[in-house]
N, C-alpha and C positions, 0 to 999 in steps of 0.2 A: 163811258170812260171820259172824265173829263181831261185827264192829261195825256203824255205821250209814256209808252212801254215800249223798254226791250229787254228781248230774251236772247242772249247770244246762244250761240251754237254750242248743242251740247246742256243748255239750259231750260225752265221751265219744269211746271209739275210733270213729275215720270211715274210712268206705272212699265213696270217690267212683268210681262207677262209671258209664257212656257212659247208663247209664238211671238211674240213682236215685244216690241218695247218702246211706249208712247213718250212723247212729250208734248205737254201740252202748249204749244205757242201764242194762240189768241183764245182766253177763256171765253164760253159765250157769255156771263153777266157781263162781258167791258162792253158788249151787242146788243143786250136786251134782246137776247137769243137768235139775232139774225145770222150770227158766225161764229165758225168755232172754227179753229186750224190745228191740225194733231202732225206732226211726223213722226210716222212709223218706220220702225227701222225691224225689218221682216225677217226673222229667224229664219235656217235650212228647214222648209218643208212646211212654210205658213201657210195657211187655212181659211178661208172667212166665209161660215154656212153662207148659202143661197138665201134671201132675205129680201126684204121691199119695206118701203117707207110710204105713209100718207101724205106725210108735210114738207120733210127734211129732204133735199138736194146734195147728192154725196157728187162733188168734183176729186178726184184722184189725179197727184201730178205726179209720174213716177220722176226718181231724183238719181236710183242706179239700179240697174240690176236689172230684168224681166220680171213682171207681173200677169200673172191668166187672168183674166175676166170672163167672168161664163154667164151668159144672157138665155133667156131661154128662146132666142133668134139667132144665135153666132156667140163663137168666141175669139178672145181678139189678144192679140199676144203684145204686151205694152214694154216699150223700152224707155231709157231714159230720156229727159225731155217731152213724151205723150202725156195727153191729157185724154183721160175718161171720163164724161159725166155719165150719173146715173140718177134721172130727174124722180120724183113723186111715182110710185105704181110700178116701178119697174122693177123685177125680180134679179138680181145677181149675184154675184158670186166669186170670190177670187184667190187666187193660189201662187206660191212662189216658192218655184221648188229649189235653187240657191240660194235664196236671199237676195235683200234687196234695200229700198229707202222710197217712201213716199212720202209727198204733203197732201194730207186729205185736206181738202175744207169742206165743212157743215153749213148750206145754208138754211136758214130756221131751224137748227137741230142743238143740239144741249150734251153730244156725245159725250164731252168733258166731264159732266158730273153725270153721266153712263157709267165710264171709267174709276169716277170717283165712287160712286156706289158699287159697280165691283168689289172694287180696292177694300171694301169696309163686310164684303160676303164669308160667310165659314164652308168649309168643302161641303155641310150638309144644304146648305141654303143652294150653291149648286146643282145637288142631286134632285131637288126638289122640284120639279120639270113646272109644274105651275106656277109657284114661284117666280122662276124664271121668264115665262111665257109673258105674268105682270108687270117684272121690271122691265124686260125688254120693253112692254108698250107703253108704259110711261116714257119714254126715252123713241118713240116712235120708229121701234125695230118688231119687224114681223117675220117670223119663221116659217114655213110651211102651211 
């Protein structure tokens, strides 16, 4: 990034998806993939499979609401103001059962154009569990 960027509130690339609804605040090319910052804004009854990363450092800032986080050590119930990390190798997992608001940030992670290649899938490329399995580890998400 050579100059300065804002995204006011409410602004940035969005992907509205059936559980949350992204914006994207700091893409990671302005990083040269050291960061990526996403607010999520977490539908009644969001979901995020149990998963781990090799490289990518997910910090989670909840913004409103209660957030689960399920570890396979504890689970820990996040209110507005907590921060959760979940560094390289660690498996979790998270849920919110009224809704909610977080700032994720990505460090080494590329989430954003995750998001963006979603954005661009047909429902059959979803069904496609191998598929998926590839995209996800290009984007260094691991499922089960």
């Amino acid at each position: 990034m050579k100059t300065k960027e804002i995204i006011r509130n409410g602004e940035g690339k969005n992907y509205n998806y059936s559980q949350d609804h992204c914006f994207v605040k700091l893409a990671s090319k302005h990083t040269q993939g050291e960061l990526c910052f996403v607010e999520d804004t977490l539908k009644p009854g969001f979901y995020l499979p149990r998963h781990h990363h090799k490289i990518m450092t997910e910090v989670f800032y909840i913004l409103e609401g209660e957030v689960e986080f399920v570890f396979d050590d504890e689970t820990i119930m996040a209110k507005a103001g907590d921060t959760i990390t979940a560094p390289p190798h660690v498996w979790h997992a998270a849920k919110c059962e009224k809704g909610g608001k977080m700032l994720t940030i990505f460090k080494n992670g590329r989430f954003d154009e995750y998001l963006e290649r979603l954005s661009q899938m047909s429902d059959s490329d979803f069904a496609d569990v191998e598929l998926m399995k590839a995209v996800s580890a290009e984007y260094d998400i691991y499922e089960n």
